[in-house]
N, C-alpha and C positions, 0 to 999 in steps of 0.2 A: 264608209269605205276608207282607209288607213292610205293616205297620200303618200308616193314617190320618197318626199323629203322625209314624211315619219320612218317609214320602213329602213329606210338608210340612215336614220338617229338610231333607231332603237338595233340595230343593226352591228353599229359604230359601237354604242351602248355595252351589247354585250360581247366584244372581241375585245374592247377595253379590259372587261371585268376577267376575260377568260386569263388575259396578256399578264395583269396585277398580280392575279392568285397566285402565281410560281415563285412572283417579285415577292409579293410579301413574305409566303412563306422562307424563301431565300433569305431576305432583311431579316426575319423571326430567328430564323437559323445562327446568321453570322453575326447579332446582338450578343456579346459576352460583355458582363461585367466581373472583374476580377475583386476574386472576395477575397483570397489570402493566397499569402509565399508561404507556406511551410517546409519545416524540415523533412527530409525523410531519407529510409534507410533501404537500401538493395536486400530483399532475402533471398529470392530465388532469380536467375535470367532461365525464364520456362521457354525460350524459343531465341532460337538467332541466324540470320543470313543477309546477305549483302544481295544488293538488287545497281543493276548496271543504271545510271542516270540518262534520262533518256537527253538523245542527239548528244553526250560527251564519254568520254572515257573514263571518268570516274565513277566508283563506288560509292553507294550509301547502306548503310546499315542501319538495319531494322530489327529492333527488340522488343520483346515482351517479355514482361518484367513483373514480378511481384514483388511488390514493398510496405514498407510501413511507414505510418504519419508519426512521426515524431514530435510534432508541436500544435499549434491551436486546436482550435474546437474538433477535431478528426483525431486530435492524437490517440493510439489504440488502435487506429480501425488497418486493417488487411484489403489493399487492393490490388486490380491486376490491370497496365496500362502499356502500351505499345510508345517506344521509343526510338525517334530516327532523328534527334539531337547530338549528343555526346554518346561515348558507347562507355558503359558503366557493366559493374561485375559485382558479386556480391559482397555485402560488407560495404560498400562506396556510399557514402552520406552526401545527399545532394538536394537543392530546393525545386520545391513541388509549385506549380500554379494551381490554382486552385478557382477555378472560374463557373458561374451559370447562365445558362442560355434566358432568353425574355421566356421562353416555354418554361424553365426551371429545372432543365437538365444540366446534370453534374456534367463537368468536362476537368480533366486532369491531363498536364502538361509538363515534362521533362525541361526545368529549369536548367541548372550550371552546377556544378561540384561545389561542395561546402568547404570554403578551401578556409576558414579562419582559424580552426588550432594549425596550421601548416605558419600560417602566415603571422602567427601569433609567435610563432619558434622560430621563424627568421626574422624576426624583430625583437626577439628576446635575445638571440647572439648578435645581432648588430649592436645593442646597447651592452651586453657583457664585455665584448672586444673593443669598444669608445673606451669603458669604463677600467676597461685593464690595463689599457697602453694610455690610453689619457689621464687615468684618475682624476682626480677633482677637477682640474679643468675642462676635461673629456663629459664630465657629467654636467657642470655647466653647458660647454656646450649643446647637448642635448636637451636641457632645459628651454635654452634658447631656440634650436631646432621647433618643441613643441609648441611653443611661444610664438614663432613666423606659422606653424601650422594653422594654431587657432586665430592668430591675426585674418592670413587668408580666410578661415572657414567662417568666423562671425563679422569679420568685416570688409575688405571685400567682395566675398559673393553676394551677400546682402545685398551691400551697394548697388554693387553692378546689376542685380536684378530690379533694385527699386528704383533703374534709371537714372543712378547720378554717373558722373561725367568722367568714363571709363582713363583717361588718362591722366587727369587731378588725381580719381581716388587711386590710382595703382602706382602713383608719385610718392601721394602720402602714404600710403602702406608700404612703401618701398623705403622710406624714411627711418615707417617702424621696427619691419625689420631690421635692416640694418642699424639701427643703433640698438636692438637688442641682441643681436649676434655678433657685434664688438663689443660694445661696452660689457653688456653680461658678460661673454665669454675671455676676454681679454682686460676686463677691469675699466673702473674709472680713473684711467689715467693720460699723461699728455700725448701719448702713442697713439691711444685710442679715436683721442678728441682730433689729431690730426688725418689717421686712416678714415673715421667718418665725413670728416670735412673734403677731403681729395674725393672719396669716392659719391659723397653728394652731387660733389661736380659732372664729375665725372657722368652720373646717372643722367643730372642734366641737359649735359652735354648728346647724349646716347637716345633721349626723349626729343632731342629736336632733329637727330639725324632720321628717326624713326620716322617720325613723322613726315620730313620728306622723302623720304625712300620709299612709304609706302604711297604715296601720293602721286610721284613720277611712275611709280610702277604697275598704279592701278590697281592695287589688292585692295577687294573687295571683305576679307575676312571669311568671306565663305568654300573654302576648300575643301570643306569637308562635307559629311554626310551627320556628323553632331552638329555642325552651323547651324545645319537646316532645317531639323528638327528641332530644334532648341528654338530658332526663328519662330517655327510652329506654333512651337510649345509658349512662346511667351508674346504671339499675336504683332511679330512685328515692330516691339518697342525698344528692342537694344538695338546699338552702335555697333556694328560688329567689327567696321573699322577701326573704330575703338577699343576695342575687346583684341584687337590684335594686336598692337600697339604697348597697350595693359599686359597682351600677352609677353613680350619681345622684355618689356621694363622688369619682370617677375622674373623670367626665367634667366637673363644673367647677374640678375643679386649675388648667388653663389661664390662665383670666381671673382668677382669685384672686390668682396670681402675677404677674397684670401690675399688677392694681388693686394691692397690698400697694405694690411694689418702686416705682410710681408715685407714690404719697402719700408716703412714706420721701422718696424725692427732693425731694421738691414741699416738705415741711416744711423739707431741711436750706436749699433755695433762700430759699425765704422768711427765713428767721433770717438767711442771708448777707447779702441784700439790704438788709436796714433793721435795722440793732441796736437801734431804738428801739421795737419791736413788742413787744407784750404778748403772753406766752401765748395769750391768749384771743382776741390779733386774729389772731394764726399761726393757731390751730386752727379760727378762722371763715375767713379765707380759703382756708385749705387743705380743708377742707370745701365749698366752692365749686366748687373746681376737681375733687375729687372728683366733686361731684354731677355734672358736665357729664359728667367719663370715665365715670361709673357707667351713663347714658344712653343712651351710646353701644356697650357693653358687653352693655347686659341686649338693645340689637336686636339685637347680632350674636349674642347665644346664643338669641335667638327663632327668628331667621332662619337660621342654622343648622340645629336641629333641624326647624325648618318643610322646609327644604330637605331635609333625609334622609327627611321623612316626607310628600313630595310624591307618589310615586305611591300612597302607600297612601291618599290625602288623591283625587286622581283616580277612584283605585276609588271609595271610596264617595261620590264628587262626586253620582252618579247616584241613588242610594239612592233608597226608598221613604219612609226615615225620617226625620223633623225631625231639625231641629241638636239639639236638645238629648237626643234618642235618640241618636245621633249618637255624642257626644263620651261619651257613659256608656259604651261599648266600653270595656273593659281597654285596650284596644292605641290608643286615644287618652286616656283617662285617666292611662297612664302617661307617654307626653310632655308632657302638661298639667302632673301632678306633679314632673317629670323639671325641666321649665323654672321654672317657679315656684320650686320651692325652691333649683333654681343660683341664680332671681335675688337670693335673698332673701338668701343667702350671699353673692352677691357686692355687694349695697347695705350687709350687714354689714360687710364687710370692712375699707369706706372707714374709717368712724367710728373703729373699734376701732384701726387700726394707725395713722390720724391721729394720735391719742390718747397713743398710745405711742409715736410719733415724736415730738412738740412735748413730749412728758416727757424724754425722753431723748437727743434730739438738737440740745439749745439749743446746747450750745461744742461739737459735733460740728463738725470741718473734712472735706469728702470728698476723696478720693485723686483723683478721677475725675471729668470730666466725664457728664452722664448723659444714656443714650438717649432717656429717657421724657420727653416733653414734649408731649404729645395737646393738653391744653388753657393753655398760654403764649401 
């Protein structure tokens, strides 16, 4: 005779196995491995209507769509797949997921529009128009452009992924850059070697404001929703304090390089002009015209950043919460600090390389006439 305790094991036993069966097949289900991106092309939209989102007022639209595989192991084949991603029309070339279930069913998924001849053509008249109003130095330039690109892309992100020490390496890549976006683009000359030397400083300078400011402010680097995954994605082992930091050091390189290689000019002009100018009247007027470019400088990195952080600035347009709730968000305190310390770095800049230009570029003669001329 089967005891009390058996009957309610074997019991247990099988409401277990009944509970599994659903789970597993579920798990079997929601198992995708993603086997290719492929290309593909719109031929027909065989069906289309918007469906109201449920509990909002928005619309979603929902397509069925016949296309073709334009690239890997499928190219050729005719298929027909429901799309409530992007809304596409025929003729639209866009990328396909391409996934199998653990059971080994196909699953086909509505990627993002194929935007690289677009993008290929606004990149082809950005270097026509360098190359027309710049000529040769304009193309230097660009050269040098591509030069800070693959700096960042092979070294770096490397770095930074292999856990070395996000604001050394974003120092020294800051270095390399800019001495190949003067010296290249501007020459090896005394202009040069003084615009890199001020704005060395100056970077410096900018790297220890950084670092306090984000420290009394408590940014933790992660504001975002790429922080997070990326955290995910690499198990915990980057800095992200550091990564922010690294971040702040990269992204005002730009204008530091123009304010530098500007006042350099601006000094050797002035000394050309009037041999009878005193030190001290060069390095007040040249600080004048400073201040107007620096002016002009600190809006466009306002407005800049302002403009990359417009829709998240939309979202919480709405908000229940004061401005001053508000802006104490991580993910606006960080462009808050992000801007302010570019500017402060780049109102440093001025002074410092003035400074060292009216030292050192009194019987300086220039090889070259110069581009920089914002405030003449």
């Amino acid at each position: 005779m089967i005891s009390k305790l058996k009957l309610i094991s074997i019991f247990s036993l099988i409401a277990g196995l009944c509970l599994a069966a659903p789970m597993v097949t579920v798990a079997q289900e929601l198992h995708e491995d993603l086997q290719a991106i492929l290309q593909a092309k719109v031929i027909e939209v065989v069906s289309e209507k918007e469906t109201v989102l449920s509990g909002t007022n928005n619309n979603a639209l929902n397509q069925t769509l016949r296309i073709e595989i334009l690239s890997g192991s499928k190219q050729g084949e005719f298929i027909t797949l429901e799309n409530d991603y992007i809304k596409l029309k025929p003729g639209d070339k866009f990328f396909l997921y391409y996934l199998k279930t653990i059971n080994g069913d196909e699953i086909y998924t509505v990627g993002d529009y194929d935007r690289r001849l677009s993008l290929l053509f606004i990149v082809g008249l950005f270097i026509a128009v360098v190359i027309f109003f710049g000529g040769w130095q304009g193309a230097r330039s660009l050269i040098s452009l591509l030069g800070s690109f693959l700096v960042i892309l092979y070294i770096l992100i490397p770095g930074l992924l292999g856990g070395l020490n996000p604001i050394l390496l974003s120092a020294v890549v800051a270095g390399v850059i800019l001495f190949s976006a003067i010296f290249f683009t501007h020459g090896f000359n005394k202009e040069s070697i003084v615009a890199f030397s001020g704005t060395m400083i100056a970077v410096g300078l900018t790297i220890t404001l950084a670092i306090i400011s984000v420290a009394i402010a408590n940014l933790t680097g992660f504001s975002s929703e790429d922080s997070v995954y990326l955290n995910i994605k690499t198990g915990g082992t980057l800095d992200f304090t550091g990564l922010l930091l690294g971040a702040i050091i990269i992204g005002v390189l730009g204008v530091l390089d123009d304010i530098a290689v500007t006042q350099a000019a601006v000094v050797t002009e002035l000394y050309h002009s009037n041999k009878e100018l005193r030190t001290a009247e060069i390095y007040k007027k040249a600080l004048r015209i400073g201040r107007e470019h620096v002016g002009a400088l600190v809006n466009t990195l306002v407005l800049a950043y302002t403009g990359a952080a417009l829709p998240l600035l939309l979202l919480f347009s709405g908000a229940s919460e004061n401005f001053s709730m508000l802006i104490n968000r991580e993910i606006f305190a960080t462009e808050i600090v992000r801007t302010v310390i570019g500017s402060i770095g780049l109102i440093l800049t001025v002074p410092i390389v003035t400074a060292l230009a009216v030292y050192f570029l009194k019987d300086y003669k220039a090889q070259h006439h110069h581009s920089h001329h914002h405030s003449h």
